[in-house]
Structures are given as structure tokens and as C-alpha cells.
mmCIF entry with sequence, helices, sheets and N, C-alpha, C, O atoms, coordinates in Angstrom:
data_MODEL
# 
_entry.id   MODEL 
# 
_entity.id                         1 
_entity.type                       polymer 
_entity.pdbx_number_of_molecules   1 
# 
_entity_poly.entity_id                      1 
_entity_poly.type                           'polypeptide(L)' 
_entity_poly.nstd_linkage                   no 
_entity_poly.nstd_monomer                   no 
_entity_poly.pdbx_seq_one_letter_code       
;(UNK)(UNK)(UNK)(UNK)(UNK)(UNK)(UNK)(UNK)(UNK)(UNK)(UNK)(UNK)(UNK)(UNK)(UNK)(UNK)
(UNK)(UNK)(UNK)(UNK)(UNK)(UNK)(UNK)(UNK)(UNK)(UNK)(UNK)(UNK)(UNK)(UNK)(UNK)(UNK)
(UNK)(UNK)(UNK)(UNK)(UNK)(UNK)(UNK)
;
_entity_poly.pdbx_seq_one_letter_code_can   XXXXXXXXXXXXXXXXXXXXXXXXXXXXXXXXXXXXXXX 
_entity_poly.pdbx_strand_id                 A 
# 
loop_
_entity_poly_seq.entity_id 
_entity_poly_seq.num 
_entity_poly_seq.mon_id 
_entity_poly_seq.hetero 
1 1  UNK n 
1 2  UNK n 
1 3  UNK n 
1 4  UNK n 
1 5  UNK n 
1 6  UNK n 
1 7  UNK n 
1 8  UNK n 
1 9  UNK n 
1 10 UNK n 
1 11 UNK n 
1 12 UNK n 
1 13 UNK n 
1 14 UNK n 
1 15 UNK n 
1 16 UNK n 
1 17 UNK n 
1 18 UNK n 
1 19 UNK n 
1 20 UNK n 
1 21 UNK n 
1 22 UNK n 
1 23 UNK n 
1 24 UNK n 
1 25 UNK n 
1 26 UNK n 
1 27 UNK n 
1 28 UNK n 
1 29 UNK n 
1 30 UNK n 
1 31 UNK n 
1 32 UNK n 
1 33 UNK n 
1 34 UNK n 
1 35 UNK n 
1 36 UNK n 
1 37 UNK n 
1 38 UNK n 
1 39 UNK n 
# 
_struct_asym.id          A 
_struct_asym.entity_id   1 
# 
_struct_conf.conf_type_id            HELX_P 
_struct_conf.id                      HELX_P1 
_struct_conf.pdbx_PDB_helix_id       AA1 
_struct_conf.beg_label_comp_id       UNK 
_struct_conf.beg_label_asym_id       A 
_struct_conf.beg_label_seq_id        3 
_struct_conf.pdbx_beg_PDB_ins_code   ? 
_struct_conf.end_label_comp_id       UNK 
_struct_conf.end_label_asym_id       A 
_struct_conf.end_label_seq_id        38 
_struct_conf.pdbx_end_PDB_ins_code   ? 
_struct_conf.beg_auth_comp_id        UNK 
_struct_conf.beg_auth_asym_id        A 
_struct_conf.beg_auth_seq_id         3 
_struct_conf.end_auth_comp_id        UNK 
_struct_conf.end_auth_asym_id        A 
_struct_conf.end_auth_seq_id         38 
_struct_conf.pdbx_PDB_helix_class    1 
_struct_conf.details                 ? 
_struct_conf.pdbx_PDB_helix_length   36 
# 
_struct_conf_type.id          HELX_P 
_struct_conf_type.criteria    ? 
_struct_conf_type.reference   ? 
# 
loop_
_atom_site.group_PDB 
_atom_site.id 
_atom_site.type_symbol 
_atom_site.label_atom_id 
_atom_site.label_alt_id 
_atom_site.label_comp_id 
_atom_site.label_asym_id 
_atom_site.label_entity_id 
_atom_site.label_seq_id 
_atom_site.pdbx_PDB_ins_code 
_atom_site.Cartn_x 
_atom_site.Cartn_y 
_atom_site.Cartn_z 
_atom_site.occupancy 
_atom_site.B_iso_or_equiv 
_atom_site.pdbx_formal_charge 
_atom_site.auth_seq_id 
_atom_site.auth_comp_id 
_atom_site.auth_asym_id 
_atom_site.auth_atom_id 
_atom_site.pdbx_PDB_model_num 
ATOM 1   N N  . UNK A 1 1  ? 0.926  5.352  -18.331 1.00 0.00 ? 1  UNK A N  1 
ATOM 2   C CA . UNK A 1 1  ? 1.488  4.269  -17.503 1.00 0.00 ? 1  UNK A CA 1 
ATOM 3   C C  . UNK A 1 1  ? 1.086  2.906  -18.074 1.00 0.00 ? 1  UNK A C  1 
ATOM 4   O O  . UNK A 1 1  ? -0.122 2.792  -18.283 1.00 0.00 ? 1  UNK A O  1 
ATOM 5   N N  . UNK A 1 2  ? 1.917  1.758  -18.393 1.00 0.00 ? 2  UNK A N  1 
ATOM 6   C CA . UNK A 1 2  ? 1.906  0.879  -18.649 1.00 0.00 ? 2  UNK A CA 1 
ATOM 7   C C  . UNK A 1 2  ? 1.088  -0.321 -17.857 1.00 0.00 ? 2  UNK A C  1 
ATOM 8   O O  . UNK A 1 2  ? 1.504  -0.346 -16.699 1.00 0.00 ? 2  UNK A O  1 
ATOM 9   N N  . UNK A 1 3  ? -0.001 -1.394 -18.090 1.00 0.00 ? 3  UNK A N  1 
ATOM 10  C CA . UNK A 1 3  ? -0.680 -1.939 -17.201 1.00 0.00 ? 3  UNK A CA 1 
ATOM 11  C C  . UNK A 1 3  ? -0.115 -2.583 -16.172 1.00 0.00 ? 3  UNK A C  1 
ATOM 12  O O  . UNK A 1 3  ? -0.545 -2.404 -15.033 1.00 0.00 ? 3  UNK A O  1 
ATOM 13  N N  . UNK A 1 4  ? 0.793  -3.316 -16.394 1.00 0.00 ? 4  UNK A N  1 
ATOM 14  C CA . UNK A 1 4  ? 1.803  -3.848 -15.286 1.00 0.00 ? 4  UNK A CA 1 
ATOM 15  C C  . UNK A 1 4  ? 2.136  -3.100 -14.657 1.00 0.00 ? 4  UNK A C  1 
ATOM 16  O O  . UNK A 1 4  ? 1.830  -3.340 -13.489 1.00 0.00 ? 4  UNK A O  1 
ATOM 17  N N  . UNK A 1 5  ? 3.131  -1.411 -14.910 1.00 0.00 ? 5  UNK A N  1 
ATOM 18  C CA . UNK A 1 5  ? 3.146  -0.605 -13.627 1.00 0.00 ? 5  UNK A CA 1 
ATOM 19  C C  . UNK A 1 5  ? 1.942  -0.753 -12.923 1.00 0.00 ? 5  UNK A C  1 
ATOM 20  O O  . UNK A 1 5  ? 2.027  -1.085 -11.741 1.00 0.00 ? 5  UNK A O  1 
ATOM 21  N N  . UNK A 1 6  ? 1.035  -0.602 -13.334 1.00 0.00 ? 6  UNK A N  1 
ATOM 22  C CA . UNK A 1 6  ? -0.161 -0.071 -12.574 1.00 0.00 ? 6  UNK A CA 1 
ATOM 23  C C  . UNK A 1 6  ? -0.409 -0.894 -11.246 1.00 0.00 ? 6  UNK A C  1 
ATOM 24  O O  . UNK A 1 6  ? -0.685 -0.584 -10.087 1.00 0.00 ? 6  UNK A O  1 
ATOM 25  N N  . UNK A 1 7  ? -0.140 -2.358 -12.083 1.00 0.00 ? 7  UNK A N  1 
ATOM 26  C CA . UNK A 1 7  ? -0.641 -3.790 -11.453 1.00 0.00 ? 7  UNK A CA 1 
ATOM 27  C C  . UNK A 1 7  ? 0.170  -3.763 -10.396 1.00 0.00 ? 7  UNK A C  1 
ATOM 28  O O  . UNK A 1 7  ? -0.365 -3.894 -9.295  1.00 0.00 ? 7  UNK A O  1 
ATOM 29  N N  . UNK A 1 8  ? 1.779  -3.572 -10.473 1.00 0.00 ? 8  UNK A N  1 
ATOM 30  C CA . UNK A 1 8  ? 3.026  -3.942 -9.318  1.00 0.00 ? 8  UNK A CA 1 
ATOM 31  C C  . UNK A 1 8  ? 2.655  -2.722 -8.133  1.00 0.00 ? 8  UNK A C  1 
ATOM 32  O O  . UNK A 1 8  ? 2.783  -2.903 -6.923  1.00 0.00 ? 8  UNK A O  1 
ATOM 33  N N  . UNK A 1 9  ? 2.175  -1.463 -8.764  1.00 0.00 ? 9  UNK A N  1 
ATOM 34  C CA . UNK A 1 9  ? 2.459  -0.581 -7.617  1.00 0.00 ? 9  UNK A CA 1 
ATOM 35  C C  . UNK A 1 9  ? 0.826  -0.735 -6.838  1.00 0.00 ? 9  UNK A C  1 
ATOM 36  O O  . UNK A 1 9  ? 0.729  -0.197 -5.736  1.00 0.00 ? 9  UNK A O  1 
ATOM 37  N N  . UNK A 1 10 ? -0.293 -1.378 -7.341  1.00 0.00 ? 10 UNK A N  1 
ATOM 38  C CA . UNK A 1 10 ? -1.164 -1.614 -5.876  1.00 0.00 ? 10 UNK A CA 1 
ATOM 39  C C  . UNK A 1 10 ? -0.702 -2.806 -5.343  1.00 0.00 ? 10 UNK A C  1 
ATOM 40  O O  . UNK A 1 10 ? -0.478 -2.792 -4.133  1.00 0.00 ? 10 UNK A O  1 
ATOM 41  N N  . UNK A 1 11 ? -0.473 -4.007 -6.055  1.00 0.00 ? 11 UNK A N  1 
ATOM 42  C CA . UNK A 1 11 ? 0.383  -4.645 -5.383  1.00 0.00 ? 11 UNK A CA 1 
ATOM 43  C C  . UNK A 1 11 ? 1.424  -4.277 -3.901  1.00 0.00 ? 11 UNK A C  1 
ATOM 44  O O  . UNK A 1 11 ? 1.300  -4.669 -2.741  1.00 0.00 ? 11 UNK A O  1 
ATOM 45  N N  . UNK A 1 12 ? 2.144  -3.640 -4.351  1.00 0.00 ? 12 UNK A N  1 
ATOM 46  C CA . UNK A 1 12 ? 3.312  -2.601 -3.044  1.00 0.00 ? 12 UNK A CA 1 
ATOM 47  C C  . UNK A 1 12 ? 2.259  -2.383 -2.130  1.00 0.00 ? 12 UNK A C  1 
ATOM 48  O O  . UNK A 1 12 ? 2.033  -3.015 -1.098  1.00 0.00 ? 12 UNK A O  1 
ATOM 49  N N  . UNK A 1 13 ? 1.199  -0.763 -2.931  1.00 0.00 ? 13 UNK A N  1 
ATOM 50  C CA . UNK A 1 13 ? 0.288  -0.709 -1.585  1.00 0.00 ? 13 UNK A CA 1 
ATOM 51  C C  . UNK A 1 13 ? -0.297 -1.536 -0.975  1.00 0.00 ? 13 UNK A C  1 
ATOM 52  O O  . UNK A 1 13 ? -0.402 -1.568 0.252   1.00 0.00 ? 13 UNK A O  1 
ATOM 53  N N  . UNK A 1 14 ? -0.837 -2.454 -1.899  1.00 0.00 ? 14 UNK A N  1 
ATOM 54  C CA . UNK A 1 14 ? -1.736 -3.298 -0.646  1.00 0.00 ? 14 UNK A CA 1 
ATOM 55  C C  . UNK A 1 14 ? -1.280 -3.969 0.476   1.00 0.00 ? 14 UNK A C  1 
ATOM 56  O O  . UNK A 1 14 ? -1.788 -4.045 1.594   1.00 0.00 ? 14 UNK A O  1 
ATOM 57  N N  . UNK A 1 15 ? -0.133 -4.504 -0.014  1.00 0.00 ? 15 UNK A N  1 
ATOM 58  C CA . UNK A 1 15 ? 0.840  -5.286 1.031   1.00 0.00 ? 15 UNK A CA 1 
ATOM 59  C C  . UNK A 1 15 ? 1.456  -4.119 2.420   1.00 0.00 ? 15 UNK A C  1 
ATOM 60  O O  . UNK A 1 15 ? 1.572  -4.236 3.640   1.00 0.00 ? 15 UNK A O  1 
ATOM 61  N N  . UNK A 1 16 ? 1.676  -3.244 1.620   1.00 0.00 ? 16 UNK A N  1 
ATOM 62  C CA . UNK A 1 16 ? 2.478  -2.108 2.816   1.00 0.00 ? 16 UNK A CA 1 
ATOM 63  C C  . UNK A 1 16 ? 0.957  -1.653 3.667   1.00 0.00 ? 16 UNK A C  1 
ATOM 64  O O  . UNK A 1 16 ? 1.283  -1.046 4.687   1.00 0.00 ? 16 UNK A O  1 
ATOM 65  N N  . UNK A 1 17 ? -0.591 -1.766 3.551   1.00 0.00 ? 17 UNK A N  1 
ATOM 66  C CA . UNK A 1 17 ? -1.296 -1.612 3.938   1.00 0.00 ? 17 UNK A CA 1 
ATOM 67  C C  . UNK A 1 17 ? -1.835 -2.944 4.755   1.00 0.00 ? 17 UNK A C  1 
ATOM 68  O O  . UNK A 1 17 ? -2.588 -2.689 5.695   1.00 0.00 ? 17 UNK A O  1 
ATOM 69  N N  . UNK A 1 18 ? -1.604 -4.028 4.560   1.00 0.00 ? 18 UNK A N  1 
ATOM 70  C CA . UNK A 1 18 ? -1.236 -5.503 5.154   1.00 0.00 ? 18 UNK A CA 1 
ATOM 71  C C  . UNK A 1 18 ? -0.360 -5.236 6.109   1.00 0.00 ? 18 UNK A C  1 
ATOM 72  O O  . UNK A 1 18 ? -0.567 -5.468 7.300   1.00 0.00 ? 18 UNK A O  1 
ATOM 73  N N  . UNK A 1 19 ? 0.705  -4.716 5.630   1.00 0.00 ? 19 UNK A N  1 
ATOM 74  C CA . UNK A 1 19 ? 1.571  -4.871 6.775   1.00 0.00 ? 19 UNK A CA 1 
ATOM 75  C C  . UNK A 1 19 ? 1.417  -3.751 7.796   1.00 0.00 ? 19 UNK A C  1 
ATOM 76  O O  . UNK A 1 19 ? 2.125  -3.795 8.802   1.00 0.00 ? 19 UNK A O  1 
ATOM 77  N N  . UNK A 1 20 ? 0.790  -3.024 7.673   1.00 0.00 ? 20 UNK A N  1 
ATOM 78  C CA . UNK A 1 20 ? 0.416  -1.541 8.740   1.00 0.00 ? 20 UNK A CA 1 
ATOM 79  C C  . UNK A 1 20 ? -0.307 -2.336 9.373   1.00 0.00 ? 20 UNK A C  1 
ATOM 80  O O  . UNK A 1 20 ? 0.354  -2.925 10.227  1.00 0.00 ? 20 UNK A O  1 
ATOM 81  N N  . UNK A 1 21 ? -1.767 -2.739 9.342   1.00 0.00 ? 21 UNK A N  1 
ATOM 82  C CA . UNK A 1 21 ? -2.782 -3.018 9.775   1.00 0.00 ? 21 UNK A CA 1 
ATOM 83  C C  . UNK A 1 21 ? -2.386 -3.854 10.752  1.00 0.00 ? 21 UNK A C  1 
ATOM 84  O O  . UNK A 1 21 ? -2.842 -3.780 11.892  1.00 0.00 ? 21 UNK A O  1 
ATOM 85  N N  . UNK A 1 22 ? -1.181 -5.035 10.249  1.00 0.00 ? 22 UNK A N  1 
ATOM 86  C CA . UNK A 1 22 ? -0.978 -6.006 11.451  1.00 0.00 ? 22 UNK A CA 1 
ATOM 87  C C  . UNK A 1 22 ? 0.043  -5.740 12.450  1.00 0.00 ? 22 UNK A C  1 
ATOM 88  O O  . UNK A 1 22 ? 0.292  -6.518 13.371  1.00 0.00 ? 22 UNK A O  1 
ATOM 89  N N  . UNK A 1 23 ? 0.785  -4.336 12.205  1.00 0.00 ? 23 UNK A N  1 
ATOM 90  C CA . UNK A 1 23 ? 1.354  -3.767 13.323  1.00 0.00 ? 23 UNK A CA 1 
ATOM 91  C C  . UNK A 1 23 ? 0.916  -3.147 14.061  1.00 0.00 ? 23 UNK A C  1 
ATOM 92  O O  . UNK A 1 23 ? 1.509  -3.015 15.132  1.00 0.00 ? 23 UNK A O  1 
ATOM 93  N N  . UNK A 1 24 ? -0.912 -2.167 13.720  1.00 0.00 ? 24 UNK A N  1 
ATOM 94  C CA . UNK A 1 24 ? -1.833 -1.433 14.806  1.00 0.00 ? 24 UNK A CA 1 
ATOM 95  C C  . UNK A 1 24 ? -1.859 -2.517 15.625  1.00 0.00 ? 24 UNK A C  1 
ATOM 96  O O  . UNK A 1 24 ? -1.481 -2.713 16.780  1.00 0.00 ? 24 UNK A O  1 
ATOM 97  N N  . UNK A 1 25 ? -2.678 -3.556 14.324  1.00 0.00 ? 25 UNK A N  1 
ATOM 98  C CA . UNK A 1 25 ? -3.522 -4.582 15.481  1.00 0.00 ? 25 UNK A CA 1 
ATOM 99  C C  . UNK A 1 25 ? -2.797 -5.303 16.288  1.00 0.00 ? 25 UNK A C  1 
ATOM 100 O O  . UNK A 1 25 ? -3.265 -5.387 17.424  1.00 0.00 ? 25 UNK A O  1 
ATOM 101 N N  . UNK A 1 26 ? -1.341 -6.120 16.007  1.00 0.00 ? 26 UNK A N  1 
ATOM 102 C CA . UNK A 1 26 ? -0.385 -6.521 17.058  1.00 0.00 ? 26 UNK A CA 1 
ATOM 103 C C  . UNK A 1 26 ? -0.148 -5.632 17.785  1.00 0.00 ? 26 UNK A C  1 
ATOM 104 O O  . UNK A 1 26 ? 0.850  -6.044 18.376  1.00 0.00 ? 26 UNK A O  1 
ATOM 105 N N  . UNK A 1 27 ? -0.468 -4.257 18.336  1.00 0.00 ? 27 UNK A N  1 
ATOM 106 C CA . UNK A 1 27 ? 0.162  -3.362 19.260  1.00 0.00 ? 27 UNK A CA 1 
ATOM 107 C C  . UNK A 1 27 ? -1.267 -2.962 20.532  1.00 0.00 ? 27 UNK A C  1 
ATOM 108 O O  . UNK A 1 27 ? -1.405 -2.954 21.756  1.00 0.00 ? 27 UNK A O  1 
ATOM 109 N N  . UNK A 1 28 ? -2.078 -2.681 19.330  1.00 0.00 ? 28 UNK A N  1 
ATOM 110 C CA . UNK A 1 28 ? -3.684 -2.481 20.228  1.00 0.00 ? 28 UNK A CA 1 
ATOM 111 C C  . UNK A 1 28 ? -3.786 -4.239 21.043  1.00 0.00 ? 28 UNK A C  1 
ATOM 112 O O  . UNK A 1 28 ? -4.416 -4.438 22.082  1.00 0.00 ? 28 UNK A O  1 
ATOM 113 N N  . UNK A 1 29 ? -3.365 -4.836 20.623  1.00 0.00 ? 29 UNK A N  1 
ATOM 114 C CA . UNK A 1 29 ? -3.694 -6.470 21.070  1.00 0.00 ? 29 UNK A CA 1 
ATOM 115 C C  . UNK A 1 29 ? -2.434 -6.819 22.182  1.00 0.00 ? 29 UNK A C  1 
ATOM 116 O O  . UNK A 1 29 ? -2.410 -7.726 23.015  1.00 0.00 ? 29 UNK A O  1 
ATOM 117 N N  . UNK A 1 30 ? -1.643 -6.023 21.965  1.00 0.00 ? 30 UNK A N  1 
ATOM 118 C CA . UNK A 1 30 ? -0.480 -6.022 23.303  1.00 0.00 ? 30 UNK A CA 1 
ATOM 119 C C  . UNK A 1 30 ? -1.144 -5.197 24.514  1.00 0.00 ? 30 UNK A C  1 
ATOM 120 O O  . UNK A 1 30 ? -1.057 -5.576 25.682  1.00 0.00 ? 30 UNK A O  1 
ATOM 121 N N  . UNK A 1 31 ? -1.803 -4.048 24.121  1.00 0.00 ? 31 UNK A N  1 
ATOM 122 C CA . UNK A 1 31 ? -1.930 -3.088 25.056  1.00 0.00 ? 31 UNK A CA 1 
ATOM 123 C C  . UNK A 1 31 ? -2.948 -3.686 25.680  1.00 0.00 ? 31 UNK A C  1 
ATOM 124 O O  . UNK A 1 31 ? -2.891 -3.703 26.909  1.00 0.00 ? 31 UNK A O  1 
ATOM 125 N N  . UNK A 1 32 ? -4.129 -4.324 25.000  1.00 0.00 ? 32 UNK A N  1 
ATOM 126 C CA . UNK A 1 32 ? -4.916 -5.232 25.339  1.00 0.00 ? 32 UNK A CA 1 
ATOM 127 C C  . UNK A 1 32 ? -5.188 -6.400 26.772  1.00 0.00 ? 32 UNK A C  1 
ATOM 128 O O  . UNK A 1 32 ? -5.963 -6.385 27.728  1.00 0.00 ? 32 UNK A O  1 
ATOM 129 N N  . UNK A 1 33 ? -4.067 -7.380 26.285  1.00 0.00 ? 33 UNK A N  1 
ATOM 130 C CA . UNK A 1 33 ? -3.436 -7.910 26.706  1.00 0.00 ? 33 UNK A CA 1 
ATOM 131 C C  . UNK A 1 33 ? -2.429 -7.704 28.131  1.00 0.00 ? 33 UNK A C  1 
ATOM 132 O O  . UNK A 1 33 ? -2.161 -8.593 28.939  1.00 0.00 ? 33 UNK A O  1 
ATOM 133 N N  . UNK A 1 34 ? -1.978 -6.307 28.175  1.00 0.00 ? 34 UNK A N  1 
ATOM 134 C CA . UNK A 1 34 ? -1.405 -5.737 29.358  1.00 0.00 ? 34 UNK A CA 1 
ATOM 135 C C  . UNK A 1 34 ? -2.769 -5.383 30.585  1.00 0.00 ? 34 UNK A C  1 
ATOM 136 O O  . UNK A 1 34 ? -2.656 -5.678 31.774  1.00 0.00 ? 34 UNK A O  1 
ATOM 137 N N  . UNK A 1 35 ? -3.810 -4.818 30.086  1.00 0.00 ? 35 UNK A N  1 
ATOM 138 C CA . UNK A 1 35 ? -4.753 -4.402 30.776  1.00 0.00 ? 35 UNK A CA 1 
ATOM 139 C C  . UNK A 1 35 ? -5.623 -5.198 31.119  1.00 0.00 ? 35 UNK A C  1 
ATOM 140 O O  . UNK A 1 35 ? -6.220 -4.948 32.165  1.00 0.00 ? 35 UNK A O  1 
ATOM 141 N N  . UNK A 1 36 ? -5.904 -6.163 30.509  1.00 0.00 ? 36 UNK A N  1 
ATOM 142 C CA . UNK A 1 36 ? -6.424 -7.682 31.324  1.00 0.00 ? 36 UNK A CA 1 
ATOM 143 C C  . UNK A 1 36 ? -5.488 -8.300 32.934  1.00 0.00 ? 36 UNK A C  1 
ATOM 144 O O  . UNK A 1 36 ? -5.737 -8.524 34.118  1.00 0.00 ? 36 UNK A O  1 
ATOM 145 N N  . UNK A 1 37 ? -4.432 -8.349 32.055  1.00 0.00 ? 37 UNK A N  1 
ATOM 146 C CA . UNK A 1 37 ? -3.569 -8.977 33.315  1.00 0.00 ? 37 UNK A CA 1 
ATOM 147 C C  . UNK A 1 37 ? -3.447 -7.921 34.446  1.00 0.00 ? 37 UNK A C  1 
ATOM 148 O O  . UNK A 1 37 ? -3.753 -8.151 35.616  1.00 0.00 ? 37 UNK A O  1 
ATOM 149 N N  . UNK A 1 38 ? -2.964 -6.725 33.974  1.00 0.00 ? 38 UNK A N  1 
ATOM 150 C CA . UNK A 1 38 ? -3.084 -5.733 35.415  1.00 0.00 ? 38 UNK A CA 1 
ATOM 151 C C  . UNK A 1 38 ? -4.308 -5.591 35.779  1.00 0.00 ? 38 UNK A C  1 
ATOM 152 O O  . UNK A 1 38 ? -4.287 -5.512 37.007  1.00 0.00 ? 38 UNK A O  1 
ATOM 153 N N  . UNK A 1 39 ? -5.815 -5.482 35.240  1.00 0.00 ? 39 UNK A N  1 
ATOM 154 C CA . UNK A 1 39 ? -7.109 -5.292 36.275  1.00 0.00 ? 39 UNK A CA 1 
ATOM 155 C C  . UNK A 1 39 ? -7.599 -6.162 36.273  1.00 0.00 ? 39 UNK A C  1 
ATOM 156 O O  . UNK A 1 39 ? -8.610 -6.304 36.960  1.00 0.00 ? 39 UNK A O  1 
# 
């Protein structure tokens, strides 16, 4: 594998792992957020 493949595809992962993380945490932080206001 060529160094640049190497370079572009953690690139991809890291970002697609960026972007996971801030859809748990925007969702745990909704649910959050719901259970304050109801108790």
C-alpha cells in the first residue's frame, strides 16, 4: 500500500469516528436533558 493510501484512509476513519462520537454524545445529552426537565 502506497503512503498516501494509508494517510487518506485513517483520515476517513478518524473523521467517521468524530462523527459517531458526536452522535452518542448529542443523543446521551438529549436523553439527559429530557430527564432533568421531567424530575
Amino acid at each position: 500500500m502506497k503512503p498516501w493510501v494509508a494517510y487518506a484512509l485513517q483520515i476517513i476513519v478518524h473523521q467517521n469516528l468524530i462523527e459517531r462520537t458526536e452522535v452518542i454524545y448529542l443523543s446521551c445529552y438529549d436523553r439527559l436533558s429530557h430527564h432533568t426537565k421531567n424530575g
